[in-house]
PDB file of N, CA, C, O and CB in Angstrom:
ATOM      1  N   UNK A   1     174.393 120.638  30.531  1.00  0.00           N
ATOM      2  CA  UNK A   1     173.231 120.995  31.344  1.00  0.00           C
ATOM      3  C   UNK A   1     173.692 121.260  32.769  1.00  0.00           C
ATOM      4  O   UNK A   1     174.556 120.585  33.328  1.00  0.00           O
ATOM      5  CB  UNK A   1     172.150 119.870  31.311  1.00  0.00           C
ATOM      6  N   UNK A   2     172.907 122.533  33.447  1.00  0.00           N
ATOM      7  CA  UNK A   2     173.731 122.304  34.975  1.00  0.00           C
ATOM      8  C   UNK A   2     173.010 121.954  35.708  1.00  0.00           C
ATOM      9  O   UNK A   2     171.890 121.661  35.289  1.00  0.00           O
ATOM     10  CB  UNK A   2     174.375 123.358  35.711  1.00  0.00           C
ATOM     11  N   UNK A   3     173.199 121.868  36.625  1.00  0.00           N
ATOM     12  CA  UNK A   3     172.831 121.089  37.891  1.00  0.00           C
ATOM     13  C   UNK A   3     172.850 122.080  39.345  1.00  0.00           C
ATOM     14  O   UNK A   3     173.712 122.791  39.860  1.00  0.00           O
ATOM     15  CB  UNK A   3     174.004 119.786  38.029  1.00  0.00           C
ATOM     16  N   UNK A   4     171.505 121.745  39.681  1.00  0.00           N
ATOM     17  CA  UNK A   4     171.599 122.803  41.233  1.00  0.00           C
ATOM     18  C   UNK A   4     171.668 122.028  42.526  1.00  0.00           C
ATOM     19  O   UNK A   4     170.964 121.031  42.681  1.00  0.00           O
ATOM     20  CB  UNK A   4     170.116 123.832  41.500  1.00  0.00           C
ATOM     21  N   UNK A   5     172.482 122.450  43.442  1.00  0.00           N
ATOM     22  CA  UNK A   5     172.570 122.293  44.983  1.00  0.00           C
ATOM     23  C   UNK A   5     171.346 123.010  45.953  1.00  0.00           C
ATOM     24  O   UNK A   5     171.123 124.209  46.116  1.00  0.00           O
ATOM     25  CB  UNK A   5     174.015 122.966  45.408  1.00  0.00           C
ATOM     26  N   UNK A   6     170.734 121.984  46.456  1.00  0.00           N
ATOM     27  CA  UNK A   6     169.686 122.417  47.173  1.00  0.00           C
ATOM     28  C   UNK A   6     169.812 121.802  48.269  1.00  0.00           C
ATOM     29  O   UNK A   6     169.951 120.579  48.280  1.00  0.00           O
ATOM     30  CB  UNK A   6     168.488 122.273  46.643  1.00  0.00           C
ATOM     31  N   UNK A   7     169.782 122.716  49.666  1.00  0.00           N
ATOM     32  CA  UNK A   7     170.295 122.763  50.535  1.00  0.00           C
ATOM     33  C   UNK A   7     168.906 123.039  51.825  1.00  0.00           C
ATOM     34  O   UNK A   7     168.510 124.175  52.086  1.00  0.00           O
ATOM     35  CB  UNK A   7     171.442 123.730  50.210  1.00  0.00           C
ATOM     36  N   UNK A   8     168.496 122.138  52.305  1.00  0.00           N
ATOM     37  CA  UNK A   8     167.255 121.664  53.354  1.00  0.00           C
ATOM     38  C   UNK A   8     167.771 122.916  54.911  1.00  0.00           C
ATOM     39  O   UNK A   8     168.648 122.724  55.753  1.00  0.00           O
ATOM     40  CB  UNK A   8     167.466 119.276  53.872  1.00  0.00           C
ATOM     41  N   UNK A   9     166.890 124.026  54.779  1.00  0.00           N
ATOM     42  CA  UNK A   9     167.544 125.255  55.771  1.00  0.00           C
ATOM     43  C   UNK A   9     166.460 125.034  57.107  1.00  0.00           C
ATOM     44  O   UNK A   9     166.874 124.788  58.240  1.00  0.00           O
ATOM     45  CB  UNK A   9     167.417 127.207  54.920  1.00  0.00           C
ATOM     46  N   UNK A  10     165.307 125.140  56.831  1.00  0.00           N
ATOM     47  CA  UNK A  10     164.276 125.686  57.433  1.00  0.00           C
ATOM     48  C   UNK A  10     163.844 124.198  57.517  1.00  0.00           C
ATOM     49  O   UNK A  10     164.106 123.247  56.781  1.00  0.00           O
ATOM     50  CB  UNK A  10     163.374 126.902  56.696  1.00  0.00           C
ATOM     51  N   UNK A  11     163.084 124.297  58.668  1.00  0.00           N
ATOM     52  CA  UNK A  11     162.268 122.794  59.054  1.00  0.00           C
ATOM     53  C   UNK A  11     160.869 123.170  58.876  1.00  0.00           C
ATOM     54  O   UNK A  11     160.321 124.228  59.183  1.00  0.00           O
ATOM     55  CB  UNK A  11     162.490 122.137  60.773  1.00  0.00           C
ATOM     56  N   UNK A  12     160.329 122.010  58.268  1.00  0.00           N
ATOM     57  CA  UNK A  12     158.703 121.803  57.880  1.00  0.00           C
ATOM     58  C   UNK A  12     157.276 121.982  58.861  1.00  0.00           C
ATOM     59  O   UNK A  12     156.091 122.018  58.531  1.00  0.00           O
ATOM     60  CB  UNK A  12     158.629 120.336  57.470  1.00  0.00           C
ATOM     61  N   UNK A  13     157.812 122.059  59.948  1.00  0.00           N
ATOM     62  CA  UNK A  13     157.058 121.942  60.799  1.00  0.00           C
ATOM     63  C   UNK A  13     156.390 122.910  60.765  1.00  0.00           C
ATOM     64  O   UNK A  13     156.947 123.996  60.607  1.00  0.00           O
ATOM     65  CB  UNK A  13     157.469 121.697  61.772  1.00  0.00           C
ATOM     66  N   UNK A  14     154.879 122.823  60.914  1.00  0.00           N
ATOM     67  CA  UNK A  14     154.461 124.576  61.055  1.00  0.00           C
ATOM     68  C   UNK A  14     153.669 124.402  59.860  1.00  0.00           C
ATOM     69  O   UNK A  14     152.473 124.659  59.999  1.00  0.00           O
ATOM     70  CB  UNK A  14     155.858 126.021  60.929  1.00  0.00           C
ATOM     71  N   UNK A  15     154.146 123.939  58.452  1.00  0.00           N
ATOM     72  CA  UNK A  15     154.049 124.077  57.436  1.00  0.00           C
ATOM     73  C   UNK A  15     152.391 123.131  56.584  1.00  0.00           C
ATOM     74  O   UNK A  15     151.620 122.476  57.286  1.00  0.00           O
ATOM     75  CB  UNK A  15     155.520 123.734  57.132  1.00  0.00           C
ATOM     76  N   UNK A  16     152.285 123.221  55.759  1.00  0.00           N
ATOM     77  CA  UNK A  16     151.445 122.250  54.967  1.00  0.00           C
ATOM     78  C   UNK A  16     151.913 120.832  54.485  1.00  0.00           C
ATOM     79  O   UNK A  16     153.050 120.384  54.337  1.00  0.00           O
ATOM     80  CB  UNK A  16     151.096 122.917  53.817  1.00  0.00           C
ATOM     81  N   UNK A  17     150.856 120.350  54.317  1.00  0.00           N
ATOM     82  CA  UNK A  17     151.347 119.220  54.192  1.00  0.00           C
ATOM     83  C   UNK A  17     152.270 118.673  52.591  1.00  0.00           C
ATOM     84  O   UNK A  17     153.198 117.873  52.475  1.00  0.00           O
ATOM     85  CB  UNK A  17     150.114 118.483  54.536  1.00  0.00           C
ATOM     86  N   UNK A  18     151.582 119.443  51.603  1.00  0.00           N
ATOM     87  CA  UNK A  18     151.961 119.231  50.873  1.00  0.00           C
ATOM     88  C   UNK A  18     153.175 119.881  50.177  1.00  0.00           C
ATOM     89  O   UNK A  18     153.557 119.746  49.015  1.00  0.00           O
ATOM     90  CB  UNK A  18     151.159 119.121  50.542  1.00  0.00           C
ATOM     91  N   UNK A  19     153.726 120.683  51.268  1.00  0.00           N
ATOM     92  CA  UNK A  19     154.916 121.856  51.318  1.00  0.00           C
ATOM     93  C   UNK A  19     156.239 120.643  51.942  1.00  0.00           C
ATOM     94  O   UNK A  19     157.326 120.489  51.386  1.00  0.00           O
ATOM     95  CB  UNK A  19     154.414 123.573  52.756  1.00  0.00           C
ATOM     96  N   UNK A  20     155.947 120.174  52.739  1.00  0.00           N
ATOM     97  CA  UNK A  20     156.500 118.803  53.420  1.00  0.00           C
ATOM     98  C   UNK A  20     156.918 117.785  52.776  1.00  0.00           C
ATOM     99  O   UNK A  20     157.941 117.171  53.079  1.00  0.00           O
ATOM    100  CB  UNK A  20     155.670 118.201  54.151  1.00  0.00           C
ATOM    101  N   UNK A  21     155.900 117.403  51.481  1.00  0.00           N
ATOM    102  CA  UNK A  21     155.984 116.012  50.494  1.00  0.00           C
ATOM    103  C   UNK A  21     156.714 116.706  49.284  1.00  0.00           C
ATOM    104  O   UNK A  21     157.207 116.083  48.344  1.00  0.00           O
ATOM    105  CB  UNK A  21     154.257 115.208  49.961  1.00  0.00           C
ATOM    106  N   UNK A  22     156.721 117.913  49.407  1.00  0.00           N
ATOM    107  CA  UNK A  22     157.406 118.680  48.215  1.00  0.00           C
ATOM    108  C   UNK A  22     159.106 118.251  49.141  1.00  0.00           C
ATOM    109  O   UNK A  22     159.984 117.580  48.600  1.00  0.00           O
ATOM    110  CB  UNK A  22     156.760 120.897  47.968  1.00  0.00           C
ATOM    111  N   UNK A  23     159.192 118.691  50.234  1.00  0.00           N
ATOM    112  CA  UNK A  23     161.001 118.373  50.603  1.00  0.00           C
ATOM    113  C   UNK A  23     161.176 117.168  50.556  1.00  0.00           C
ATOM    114  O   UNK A  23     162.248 116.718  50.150  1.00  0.00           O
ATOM    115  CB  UNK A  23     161.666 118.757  52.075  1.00  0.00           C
ATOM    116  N   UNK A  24     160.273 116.456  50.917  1.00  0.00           N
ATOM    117  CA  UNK A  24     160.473 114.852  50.914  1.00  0.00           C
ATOM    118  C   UNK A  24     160.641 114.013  49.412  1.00  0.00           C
ATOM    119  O   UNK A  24     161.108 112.886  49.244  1.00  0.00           O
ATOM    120  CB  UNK A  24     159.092 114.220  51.665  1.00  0.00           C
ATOM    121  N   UNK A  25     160.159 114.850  48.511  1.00  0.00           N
ATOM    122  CA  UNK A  25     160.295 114.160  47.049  1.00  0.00           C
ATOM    123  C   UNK A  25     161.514 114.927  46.352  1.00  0.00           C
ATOM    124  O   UNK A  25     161.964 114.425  45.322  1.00  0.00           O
ATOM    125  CB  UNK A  25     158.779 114.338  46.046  1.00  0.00           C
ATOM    126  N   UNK A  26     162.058 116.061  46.822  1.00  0.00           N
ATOM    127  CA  UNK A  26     163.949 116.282  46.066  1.00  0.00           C
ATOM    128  C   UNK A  26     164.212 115.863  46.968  1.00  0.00           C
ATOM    129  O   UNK A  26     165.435 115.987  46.900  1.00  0.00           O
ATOM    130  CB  UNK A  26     164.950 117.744  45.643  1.00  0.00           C
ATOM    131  N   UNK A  27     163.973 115.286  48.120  1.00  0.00           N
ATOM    132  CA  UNK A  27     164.915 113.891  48.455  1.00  0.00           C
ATOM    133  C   UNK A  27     165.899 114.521  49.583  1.00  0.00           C
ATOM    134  O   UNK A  27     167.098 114.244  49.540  1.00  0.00           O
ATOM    135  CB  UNK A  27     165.958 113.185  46.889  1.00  0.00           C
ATOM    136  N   UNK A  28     165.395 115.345  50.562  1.00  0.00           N
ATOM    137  CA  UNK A  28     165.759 116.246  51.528  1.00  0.00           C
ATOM    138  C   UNK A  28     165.382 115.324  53.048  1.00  0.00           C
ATOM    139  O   UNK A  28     164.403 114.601  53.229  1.00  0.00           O
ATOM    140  CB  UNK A  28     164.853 117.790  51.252  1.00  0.00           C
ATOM    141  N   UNK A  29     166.184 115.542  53.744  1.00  0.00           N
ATOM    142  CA  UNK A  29     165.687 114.267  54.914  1.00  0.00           C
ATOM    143  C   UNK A  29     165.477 115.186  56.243  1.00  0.00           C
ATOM    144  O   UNK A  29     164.492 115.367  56.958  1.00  0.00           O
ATOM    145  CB  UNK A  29     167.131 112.806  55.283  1.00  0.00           C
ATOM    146  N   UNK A  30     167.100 115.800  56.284  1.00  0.00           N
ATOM    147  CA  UNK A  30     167.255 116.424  57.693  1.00  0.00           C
ATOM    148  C   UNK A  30     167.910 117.647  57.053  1.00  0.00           C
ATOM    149  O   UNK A  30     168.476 117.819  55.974  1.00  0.00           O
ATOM    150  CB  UNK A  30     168.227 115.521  58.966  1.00  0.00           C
ATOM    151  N   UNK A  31     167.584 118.585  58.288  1.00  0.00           N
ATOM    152  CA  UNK A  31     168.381 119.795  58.304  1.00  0.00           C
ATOM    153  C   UNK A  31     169.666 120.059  57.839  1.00  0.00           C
ATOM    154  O   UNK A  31     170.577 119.851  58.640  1.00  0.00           O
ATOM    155  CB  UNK A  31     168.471 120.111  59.349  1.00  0.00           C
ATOM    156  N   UNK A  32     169.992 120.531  56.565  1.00  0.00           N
ATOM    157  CA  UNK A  32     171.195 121.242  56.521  1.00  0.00           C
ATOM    158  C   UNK A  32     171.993 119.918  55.384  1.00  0.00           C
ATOM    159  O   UNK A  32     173.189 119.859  55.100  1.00  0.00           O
ATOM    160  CB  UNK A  32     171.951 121.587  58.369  1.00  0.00           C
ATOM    161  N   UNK A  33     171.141 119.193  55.019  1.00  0.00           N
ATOM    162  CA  UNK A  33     171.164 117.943  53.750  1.00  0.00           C
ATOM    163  C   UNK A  33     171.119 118.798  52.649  1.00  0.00           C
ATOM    164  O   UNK A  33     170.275 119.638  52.337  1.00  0.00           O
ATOM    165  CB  UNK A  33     169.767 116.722  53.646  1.00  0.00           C
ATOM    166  N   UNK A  34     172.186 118.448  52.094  1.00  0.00           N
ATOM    167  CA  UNK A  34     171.973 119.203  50.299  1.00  0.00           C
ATOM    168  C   UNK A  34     171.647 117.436  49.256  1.00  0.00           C
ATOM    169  O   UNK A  34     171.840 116.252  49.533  1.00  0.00           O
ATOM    170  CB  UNK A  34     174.335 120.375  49.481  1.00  0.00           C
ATOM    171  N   UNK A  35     171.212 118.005  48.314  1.00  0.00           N
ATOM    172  CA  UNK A  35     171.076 117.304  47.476  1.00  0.00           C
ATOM    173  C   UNK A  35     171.817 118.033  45.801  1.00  0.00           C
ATOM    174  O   UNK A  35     172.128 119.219  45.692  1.00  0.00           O
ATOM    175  CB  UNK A  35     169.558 117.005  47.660  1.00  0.00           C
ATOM    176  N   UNK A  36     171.939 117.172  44.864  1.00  0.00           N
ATOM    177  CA  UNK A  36     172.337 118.065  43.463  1.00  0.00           C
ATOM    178  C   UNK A  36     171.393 117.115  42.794  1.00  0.00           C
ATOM    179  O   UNK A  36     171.258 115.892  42.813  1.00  0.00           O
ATOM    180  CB  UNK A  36     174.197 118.161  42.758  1.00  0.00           C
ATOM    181  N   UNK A  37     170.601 118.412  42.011  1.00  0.00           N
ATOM    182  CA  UNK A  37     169.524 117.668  40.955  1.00  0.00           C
ATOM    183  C   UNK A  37     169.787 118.660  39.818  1.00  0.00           C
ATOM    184  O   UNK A  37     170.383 119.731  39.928  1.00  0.00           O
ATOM    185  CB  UNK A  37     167.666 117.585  41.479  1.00  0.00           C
ATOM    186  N   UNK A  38     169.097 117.988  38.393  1.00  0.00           N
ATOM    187  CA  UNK A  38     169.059 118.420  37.188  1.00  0.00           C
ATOM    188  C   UNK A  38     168.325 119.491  36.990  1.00  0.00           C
ATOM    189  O   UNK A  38     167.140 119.166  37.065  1.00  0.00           O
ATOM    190  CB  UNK A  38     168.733 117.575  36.449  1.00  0.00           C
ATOM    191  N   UNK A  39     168.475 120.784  36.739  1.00  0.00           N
ATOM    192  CA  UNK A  39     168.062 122.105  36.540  1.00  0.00           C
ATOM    193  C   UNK A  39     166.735 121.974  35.446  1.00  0.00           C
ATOM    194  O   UNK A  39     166.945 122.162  34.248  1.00  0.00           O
ATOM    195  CB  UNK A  39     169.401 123.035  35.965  1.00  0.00           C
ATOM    196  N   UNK A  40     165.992 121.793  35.716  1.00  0.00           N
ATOM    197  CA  UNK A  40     164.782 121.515  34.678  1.00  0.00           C
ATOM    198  C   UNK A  40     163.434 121.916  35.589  1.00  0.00           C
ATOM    199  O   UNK A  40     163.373 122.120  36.802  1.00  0.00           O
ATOM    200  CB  UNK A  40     164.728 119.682  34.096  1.00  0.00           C
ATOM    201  N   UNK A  41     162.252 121.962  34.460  1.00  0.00           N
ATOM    202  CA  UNK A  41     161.220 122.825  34.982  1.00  0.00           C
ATOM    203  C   UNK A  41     160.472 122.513  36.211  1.00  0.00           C
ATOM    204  O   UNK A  41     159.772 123.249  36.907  1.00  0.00           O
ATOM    205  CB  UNK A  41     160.325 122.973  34.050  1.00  0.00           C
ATOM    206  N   UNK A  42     160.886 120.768  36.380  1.00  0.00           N
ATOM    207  CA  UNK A  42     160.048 120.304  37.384  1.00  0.00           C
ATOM    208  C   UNK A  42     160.491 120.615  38.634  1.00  0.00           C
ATOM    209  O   UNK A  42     159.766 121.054  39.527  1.00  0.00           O
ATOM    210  CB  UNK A  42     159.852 119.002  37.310  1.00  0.00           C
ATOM    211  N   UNK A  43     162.009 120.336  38.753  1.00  0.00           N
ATOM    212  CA  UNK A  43     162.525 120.175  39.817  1.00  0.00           C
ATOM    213  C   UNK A  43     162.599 122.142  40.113  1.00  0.00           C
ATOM    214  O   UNK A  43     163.016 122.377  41.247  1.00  0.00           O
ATOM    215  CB  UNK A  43     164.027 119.063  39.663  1.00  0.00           C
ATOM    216  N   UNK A  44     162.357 123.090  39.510  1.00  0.00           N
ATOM    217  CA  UNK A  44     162.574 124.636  39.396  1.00  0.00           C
ATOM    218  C   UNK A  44     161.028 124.736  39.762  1.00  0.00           C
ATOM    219  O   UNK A  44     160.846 125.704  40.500  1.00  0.00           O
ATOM    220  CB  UNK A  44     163.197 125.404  37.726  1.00  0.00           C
ATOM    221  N   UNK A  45     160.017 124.136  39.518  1.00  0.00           N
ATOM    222  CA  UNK A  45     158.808 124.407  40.114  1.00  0.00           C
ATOM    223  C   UNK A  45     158.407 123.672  41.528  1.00  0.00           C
ATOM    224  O   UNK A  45     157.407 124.025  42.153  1.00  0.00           O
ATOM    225  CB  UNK A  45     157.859 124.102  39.106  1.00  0.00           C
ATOM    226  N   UNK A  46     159.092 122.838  41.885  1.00  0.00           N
ATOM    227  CA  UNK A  46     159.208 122.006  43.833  1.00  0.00           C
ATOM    228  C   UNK A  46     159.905 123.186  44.254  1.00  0.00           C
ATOM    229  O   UNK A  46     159.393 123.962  45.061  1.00  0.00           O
ATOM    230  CB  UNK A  46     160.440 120.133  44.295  1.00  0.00           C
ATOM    231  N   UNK A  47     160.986 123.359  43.782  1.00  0.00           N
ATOM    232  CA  UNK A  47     161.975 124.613  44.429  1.00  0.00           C
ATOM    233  C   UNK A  47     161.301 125.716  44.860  1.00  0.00           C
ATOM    234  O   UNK A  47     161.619 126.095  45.987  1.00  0.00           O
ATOM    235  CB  UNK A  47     163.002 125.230  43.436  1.00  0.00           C
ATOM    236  N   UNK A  48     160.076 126.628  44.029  1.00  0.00           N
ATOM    237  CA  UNK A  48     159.852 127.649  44.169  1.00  0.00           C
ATOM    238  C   UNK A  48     158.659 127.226  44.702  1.00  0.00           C
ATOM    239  O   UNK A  48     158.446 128.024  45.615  1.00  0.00           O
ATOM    240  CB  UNK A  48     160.018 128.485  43.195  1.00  0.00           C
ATOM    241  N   UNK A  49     157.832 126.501  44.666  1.00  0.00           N
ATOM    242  CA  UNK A  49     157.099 126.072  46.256  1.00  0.00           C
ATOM    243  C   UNK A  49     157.819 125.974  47.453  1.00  0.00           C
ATOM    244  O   UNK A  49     156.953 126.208  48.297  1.00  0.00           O
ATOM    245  CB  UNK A  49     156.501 124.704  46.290  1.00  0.00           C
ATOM    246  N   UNK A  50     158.622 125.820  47.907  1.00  0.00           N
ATOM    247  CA  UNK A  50     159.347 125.363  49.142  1.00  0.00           C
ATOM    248  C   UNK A  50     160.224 126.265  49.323  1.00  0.00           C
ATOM    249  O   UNK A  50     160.969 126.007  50.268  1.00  0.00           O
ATOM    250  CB  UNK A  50     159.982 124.060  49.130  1.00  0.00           C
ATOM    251  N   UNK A  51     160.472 127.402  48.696  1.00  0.00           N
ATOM    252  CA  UNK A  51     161.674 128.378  48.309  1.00  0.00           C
ATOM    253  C   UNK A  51     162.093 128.938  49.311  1.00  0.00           C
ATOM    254  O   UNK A  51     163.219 129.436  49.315  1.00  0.00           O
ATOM    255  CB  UNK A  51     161.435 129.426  47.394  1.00  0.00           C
ATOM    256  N   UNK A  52     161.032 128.994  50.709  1.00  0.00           N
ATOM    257  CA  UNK A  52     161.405 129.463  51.794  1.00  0.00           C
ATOM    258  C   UNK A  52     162.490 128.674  53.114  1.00  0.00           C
ATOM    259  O   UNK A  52     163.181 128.951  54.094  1.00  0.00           O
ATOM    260  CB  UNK A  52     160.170 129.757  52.165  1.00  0.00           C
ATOM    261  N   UNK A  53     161.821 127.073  51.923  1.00  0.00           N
ATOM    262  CA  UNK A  53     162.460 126.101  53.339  1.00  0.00           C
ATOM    263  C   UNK A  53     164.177 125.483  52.796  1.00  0.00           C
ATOM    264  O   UNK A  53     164.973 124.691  53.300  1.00  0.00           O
ATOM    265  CB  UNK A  53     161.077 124.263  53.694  1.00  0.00           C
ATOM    266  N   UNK A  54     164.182 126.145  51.802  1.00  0.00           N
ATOM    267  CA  UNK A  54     165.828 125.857  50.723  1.00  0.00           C
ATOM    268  C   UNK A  54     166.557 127.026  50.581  1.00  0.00           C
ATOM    269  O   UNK A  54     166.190 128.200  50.635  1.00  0.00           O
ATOM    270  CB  UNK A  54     165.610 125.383  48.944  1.00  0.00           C
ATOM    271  N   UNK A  55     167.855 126.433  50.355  1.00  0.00           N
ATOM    272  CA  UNK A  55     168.457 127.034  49.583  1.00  0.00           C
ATOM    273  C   UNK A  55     169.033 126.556  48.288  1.00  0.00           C
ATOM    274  O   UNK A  55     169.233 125.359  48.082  1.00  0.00           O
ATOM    275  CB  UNK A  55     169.155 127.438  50.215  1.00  0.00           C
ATOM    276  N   UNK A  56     169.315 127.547  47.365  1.00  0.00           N
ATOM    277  CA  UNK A  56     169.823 126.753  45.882  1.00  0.00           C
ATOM    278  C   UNK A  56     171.038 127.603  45.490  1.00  0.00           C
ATOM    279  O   UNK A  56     171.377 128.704  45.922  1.00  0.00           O
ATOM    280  CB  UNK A  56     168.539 126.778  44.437  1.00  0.00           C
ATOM    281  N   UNK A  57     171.671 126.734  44.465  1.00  0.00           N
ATOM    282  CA  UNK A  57     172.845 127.309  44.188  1.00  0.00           C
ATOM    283  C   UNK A  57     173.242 126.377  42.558  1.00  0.00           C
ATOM    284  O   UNK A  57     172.836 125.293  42.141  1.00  0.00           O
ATOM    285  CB  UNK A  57     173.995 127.089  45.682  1.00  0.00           C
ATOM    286  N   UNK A  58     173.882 127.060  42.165  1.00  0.00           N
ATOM    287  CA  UNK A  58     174.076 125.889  41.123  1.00  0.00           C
ATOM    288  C   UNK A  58     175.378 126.117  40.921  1.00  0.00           C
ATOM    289  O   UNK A  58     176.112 127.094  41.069  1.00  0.00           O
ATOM    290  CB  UNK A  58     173.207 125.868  39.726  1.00  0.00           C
ATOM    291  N   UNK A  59     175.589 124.429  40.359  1.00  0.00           N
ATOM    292  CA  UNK A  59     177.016 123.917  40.430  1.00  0.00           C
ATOM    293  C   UNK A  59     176.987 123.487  38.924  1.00  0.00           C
ATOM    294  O   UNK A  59     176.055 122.967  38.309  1.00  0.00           O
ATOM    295  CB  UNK A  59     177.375 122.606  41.652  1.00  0.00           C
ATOM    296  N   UNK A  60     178.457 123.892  38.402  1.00  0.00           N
ATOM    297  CA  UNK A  60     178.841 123.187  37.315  1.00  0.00           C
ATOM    298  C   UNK A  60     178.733 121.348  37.000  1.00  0.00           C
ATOM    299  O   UNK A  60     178.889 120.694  38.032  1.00  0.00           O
ATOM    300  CB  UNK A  60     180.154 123.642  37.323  1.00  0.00           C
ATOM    301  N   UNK A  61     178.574 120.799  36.157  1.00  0.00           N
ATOM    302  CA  UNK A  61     178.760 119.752  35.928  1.00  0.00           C
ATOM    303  C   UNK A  61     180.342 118.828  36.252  1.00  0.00           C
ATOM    304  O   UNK A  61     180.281 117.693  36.725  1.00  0.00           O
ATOM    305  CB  UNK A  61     178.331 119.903  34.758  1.00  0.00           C
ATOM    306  N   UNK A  62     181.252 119.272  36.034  1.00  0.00           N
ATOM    307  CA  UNK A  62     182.341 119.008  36.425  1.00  0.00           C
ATOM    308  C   UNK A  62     182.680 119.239  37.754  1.00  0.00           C
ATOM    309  O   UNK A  62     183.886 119.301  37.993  1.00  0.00           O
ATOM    310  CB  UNK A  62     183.034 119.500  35.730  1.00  0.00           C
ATOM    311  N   UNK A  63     181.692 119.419  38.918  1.00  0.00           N
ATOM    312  CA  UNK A  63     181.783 119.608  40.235  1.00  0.00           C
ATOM    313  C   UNK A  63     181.173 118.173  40.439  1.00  0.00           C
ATOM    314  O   UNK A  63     181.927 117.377  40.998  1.00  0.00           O
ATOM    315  CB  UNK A  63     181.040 120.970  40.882  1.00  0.00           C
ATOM    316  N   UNK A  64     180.267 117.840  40.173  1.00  0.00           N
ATOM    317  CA  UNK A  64     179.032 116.497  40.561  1.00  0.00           C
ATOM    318  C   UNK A  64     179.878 115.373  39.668  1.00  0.00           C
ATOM    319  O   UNK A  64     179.146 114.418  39.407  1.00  0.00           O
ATOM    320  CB  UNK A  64     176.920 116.793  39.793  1.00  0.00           C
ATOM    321  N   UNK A  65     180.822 115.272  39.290  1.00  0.00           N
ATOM    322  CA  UNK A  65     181.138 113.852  38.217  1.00  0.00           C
ATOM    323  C   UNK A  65     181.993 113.421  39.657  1.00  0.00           C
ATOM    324  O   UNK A  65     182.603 112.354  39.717  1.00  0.00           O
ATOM    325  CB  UNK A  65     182.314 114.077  36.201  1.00  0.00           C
TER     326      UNK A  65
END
């Protein structure tokens, strides 16, 4: 299964609130924070709400071990 790098670009400010609790729940803190999460529908539907304030990339599994 792979796994994507999501990468906190754009700051929330400005934004909705619930556009905000969307960065705050993949677990994004500060500017320019990546995180690696499991490529699945949930975490692919936060992504494409927020799609403006990320970036993504995906990484092999043998990168994250």
């Amino acid at each position: 299964m792979s796994k994507l790098k999501i990468t906190y670009s754009k700051s929330v400010i400005g934004y909705a609130k619930d556009q905000k609790e969307t960065v705050a729940s993949l677990g994004l803190h500060k500017l320019k924070h990546s995180v690696i999460k499991p490529d699945n529908p949930s975490i692919r539907g936060m992504i494409f709400k927020v799609k403006h304030l990320v970036s993504v990339e995906e990484v092999s599994d043998e990168v994250t071990e």
